[in-house]
N, C-alpha and C positions, 0 to 999 in steps of 0.2 A: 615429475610433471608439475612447471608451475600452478598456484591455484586459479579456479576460476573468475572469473567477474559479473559481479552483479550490478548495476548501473542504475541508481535512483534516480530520477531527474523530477521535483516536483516542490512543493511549496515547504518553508518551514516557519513556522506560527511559535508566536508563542500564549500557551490555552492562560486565559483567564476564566478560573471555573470559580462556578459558584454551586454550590450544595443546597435542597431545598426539599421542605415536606412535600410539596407539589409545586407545580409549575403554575405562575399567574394568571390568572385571567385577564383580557385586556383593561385596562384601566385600572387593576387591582396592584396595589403597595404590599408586598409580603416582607418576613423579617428571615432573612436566609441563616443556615446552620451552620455555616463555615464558607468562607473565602479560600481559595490555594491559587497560585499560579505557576507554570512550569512549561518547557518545551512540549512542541508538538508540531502540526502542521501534519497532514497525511501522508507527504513527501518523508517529511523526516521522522514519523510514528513508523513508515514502513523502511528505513535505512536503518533503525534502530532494530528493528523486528528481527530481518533480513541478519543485523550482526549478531544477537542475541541468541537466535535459533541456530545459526550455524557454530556454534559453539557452547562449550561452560563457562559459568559463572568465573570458578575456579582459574580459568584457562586466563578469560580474559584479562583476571585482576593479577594475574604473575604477567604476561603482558605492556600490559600498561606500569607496573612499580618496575619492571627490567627490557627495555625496547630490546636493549643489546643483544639479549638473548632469544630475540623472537625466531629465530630461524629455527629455532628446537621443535622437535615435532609434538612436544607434546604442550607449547601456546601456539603450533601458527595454526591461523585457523586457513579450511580448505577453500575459502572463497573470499577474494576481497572486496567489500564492498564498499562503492561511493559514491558522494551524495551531491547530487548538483543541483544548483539553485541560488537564490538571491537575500541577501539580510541585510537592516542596517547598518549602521556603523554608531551603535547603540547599546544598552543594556541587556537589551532581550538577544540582540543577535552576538554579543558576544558570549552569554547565556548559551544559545544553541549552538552554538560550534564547540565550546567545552563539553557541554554534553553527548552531542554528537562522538568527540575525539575518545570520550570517556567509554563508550560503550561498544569502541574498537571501528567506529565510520570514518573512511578517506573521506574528508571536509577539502582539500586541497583546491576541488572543481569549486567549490563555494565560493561567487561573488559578494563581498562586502563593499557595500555602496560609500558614496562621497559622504562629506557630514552634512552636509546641506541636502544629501537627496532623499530616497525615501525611506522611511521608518521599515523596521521589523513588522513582519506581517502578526495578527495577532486575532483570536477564536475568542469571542468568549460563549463559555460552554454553560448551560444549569442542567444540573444532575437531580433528579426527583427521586431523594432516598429509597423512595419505598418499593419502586418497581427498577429506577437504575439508569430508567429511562432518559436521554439528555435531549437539550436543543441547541443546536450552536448556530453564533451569527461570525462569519468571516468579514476581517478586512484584510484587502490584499497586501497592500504596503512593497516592498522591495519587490515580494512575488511576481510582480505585474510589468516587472523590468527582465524578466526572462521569455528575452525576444526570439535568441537566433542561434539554431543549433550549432553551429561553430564554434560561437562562445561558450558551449557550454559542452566540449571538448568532442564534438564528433565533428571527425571530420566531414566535410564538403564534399559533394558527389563526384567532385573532380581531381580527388588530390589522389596522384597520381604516386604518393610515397606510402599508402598507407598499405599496413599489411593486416594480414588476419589475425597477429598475433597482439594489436594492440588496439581490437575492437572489444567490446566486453559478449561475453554470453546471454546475457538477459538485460534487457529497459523495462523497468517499472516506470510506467508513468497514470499520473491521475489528473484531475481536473480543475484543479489549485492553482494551475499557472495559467495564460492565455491558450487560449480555444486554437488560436494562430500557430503557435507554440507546437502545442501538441500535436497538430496535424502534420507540421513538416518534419519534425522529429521522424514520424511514423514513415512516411515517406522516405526521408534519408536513409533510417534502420534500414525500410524494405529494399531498396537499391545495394544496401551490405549485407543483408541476409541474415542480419541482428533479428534473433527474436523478441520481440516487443511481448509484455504484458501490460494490458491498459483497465483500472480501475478507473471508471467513467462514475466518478465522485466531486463533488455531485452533479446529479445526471444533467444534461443538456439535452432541448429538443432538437438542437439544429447542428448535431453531430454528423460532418458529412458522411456518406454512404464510403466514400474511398478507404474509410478508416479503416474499415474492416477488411480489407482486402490483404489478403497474406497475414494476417495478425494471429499470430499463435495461443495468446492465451486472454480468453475477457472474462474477465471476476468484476460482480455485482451481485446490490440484493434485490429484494424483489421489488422495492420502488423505482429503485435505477433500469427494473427489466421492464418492468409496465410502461415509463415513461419512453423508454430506446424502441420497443416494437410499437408503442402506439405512436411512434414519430415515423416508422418507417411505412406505416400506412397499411395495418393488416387489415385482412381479407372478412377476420371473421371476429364477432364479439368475445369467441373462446378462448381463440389468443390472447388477448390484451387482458383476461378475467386473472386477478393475481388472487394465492392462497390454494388453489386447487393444480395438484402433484399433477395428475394427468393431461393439464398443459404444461407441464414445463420444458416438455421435449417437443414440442410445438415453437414455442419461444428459443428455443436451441437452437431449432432447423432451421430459423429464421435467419440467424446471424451464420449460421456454416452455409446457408447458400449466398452468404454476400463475401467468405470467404473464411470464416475465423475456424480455426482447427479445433482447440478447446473452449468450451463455453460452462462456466461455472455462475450457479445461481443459490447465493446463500440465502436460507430462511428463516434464520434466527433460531427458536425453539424450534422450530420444524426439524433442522437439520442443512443439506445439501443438496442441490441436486447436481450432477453434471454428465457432460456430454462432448464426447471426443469424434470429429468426424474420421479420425486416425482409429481402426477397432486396435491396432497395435500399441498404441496408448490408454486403452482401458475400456472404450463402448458407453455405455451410459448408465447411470442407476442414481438411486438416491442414499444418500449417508444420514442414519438418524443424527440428531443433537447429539454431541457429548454431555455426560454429568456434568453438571455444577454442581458444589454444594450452595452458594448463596448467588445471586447476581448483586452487585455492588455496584459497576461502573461500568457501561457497554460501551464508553468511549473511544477508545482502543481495539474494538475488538474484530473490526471489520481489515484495520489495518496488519494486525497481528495474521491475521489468514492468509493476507497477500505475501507477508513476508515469510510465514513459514512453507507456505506452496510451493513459492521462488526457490528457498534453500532446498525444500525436498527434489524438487526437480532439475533444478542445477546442481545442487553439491550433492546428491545420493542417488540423480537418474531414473527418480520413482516416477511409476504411471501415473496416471492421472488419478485413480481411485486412492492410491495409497498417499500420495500428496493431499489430497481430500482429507482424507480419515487425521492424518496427521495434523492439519491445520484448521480441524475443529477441531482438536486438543487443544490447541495452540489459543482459538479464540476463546475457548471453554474456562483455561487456565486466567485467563487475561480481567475478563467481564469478573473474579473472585476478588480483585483488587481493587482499588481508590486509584484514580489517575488514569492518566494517558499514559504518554511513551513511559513512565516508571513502572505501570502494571504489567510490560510485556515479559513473558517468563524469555529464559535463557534455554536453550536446547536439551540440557539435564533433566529439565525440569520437567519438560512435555515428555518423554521418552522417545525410543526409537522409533524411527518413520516408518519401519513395517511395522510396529507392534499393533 
C-alpha cells in the first residue's frame, strides 16, 4: 500500500526571536537576553511537525545520508508530507527549503519568487523567559502571493484526468496566507472530498460561514474560539464566556451545526477539550494538560498539536480522543525546548499514539 498524503498548504517565515526578562511596556527600551533566528511560519512549523511525528529521529537521518535506500521499510516513513507555499529568492527562503528538505518535507510544491519580487516572509517573536510566554508581529512577504489553488498543485474542479489516487488524505491549512486563498482551497477539497483541517491562526472575524461546511477537522485555542463564536453572532453571553469547561461544548455545537465533524479547543495548562459530531470517532470530553517539567518556549506548540493529530489520524487511524491525548504529548514535549520548528520532538520521542 503506498503511503499516505499529508498536504500542508500555508505560510513559511522566517522567526526572528528575541529572548526577554519581560515584555516592554509601550514606550519602554529593555536590553534583551539573546537574539536567535531560524525557520518557522505555522505553515511550515506544522509540515515540520507533521514529518517529525510521523517518524524517528534515527530513521530520518539514515534517509536523508542514503536517499537510495529509502525504499527500506525501516527509513520510509508511512506518510509523505508536503509543503506548499511561497519564499523568496533570498537568504531566509533558501534557509527554509533546506530545512524543510532536512527534516524529510516534499518542498517540491514550494514557489520561489523572481529576485525582484517579494522577500521571505518573516515573525519576529519575544519570548519572556520567565513564564515562556511570546508575542509575535508577522509580515507576510512571499506569503501573500499564494493566490490560486491550482498553482499550488490541486487540481481545478474541472480537470477531468484527475484520479483519487493523486489527491492527498488531509489539507492543513492556517491563516498565514490570504483569507481568499484559504476559502477556495476549502471549497476545491470539498468538491474532491479532501478532508480539510483548518487551524484558524490567527483568528479572523470575517471567516465566511461556508467555511465550515463539510470540514472535517477545526483545531483552535480559546482566543481563536471566543473570537469565531462571537463573530458568528451567539445567542447568549455563555457562549462567548472563555475559561469555563462547561461551555466548551456549547462553543462545539456551535460550529458542528454550521457543519464541521471534529472540533478541538486547546486550553493551554487547562488541557483539551474536544468534540466529534461523528460518536464513532470518539463523543466529547476533556484531556487534562500533559506534564511539563519546565515551560521554556510555547512558540511551537500550538503548531506541534496540529501536526501530531494529523499523523495520528491519518498514519495510525486514531479517534479523535487518542489523536488528542497524543498530541498534548506532542505539544507538552515541545513548550520544554528554546525555539520554533527545532523544539518539535520526532515520533520516538512522544511515544505511541495509544499510549
Amino acid at each position: 500500500m503506498p503511503p499516505k498524503t499529508i498536504q500542508i498548504i500555508g505560510s513559511l517565515n522566517i522567526d526572528l526571536i528575541t529572548r526577554t526578562p519581560r515584555h516592554p511596556s509601550p514606550g519602554e527600551t529593555l536590553t534583551a537576553t539573546s537574539f536567535t533566528y531560524g525557520p518557522g511560519g505555522k505553515g511550515a512549523n506544522q509540515a515540520v511537525a507533521c514529518a517529525r511525528l510521523s517518524r524517528s529521529k534515527n530513521n530520518n537521518q539514515q534517509q536523508q545520508a542514503s536517499p537510495s535506500t529509502s525504499s527500506s521499510s525501516s527509513s520510509t516513513p508511512t506518510i509523505n508530507i508536503q509543503m506548499i507555499g511561497a519564499v523568496g529568492n533570498d537568504f531566509f527562503g533558501h534557509r527554509l527549503l533546506s530545512s524543510l528538505k532536512a527534516n524529510g518535507v516534499d518542498t517540491t510544491r514550494v514557489r520561489q519568487m523572481e529576485d525582484d519580487g517579494p522577500k521571505t516572509g518573516t515573525a519576529v517573536v519575544i519570548v519572556e523567559e520567565d513564564s515562556g510566554e511570546n508575542r509575535i508581529l508577522i509580515t507576510p512577504g512571499a506569503n501573500a502571493s499564494v493566490v490560486s489553488p491550482p498553482s499550488l498543485g490541486i487540481p481545478p474542479s474541472s480537470s477531468s484526468s484527475l484520479t483519487s489516487s493523486s489527491l492527498p488524505d488531509l489539507i492543513i491549512l492556517q491563516l498565514e496566507i490570504p483569507l481568499a486563498t484559504v476559502v477556495s482551497i476549502i471549497a476545491t477539497a470539498r468538491d474532491k472530498g479532501i478532508d480539510v483541517l483548518l487551524n484558524p491562526a490567527p483568528a479572523v472575524s470575517d471567516l465566511p460561514r461556508d467555511v465550515y461546511q463539510g470540514l472535517k477537522h477545526l483545531i483552535m485555542n480559546e482566543t481563536e474560539a471566543g473570537l469565531l463564536v462571537g463573530a458568528l453572532g451567539s445567542e447568549t453571553e455563555e457562549v462567548e464566556e472563555r475559561g469555563n469547561l462547561m461551555n466548551k461544548q456549547d462553543i462545539c455545537d456551535r460550529f458542528h451545526t454550521l457543519g464541521v465533524t471534529n472540533v478541538i479547543i486547546t486550553l493551554g495548562a487547562k488541557g483539551v477539550y474536544y468534540s466529534s459530531r461523528d460518536e464513532a470517532e470518539g463523543g466529547c470530553g476533556h484531556v487534562p494538560a500533559a506534564k511539563v517539567e519546565t515551560v521554556v518556549d510555547t512558540t511551537a506548540a500550538g503548531d506541534a498539536f496540529v501536526g501530531a493529530y494529523a499523523v495520528a489520524v491519518v498514519g495510525h487511524g486514531a479517534g479523535v480522543p487518542e489523536a488528542v491525548r497524543w498530541a498534548n504529548r506532542a505539544g507538552a514535549r515541545t513548550v520544554e525546548k528554546e525555539g520554533a520548528m527545532g523544539a518539535i520532538p520526532w515520533g520516538d520521542e512522544v511515544g505511541g499514539v495509544g499510549g
